[in-house]
C-alpha positions as CSV (number, residue, x, y, z in Angstrom):
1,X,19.3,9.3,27.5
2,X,19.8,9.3,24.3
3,X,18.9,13.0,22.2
4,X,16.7,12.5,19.1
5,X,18.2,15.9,17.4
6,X,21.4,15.3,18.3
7,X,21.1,11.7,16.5
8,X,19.3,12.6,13.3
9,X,22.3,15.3,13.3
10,X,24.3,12.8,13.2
11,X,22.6,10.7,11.0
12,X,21.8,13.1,8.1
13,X,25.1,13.5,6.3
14,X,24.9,10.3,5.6
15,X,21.8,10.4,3.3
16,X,23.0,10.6,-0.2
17,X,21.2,10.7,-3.4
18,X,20.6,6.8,-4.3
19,X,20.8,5.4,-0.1
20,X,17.7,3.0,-0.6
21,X,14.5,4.2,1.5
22,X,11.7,1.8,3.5
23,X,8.8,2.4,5.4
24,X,8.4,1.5,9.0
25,X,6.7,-2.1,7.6
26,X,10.4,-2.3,5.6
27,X,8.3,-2.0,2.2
28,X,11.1,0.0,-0.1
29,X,9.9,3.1,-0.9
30,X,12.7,4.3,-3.6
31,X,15.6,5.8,-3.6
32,X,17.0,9.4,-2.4
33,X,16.8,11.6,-5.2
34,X,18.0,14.9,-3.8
35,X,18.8,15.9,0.1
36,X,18.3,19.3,1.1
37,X,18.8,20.9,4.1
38,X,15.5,23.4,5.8
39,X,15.9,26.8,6.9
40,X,15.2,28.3,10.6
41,X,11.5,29.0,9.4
42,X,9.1,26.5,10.3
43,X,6.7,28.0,7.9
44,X,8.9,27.2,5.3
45,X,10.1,23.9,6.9
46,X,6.0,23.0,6.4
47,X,5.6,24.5,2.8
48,X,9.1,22.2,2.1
49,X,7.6,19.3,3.5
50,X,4.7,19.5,1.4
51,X,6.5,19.8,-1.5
52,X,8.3,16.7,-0.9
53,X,5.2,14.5,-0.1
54,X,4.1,15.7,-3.1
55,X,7.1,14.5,-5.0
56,X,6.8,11.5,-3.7
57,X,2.9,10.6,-4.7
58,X,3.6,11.7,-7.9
59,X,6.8,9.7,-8.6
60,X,5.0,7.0,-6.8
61,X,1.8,6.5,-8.5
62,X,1.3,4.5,-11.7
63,X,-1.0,6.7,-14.1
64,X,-4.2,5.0,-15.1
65,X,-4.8,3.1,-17.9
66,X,-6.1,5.1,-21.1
């Protein structure tokens, strides 16, 4: 059987700033700004992952008309 962590190990260095990014309904999302790489907390891991969602909705969505 095949081990997820083992293969997103595996698959991680090869995300490189520019690597073109879809969704799951292979609508392109952007492209890789920046990868880095969490730390052992998962309090931290959460507070990370936030911050990237973020980044994303706001590089993402078109300001309104004035």
């Amino acid at each position: 059987m095949n081990d997820p962590l083992a293969m997103g190990a595996a698959l991680l260095p090869q995300v490189q700033p520019g690597l073109v990014v879809y969704d799951a309904a292979n609508q392109r999302l952007g492209t890789v700004r920046r990868v880095e790489f969490g730390t052992a907390d998962p309090t931290d891991e959460r507070q990370q992952a936030r911050e990237a969602i973020a980044d994303v909705r706001a590089s993402t969505t078109t300001p309104a008309d004035d």
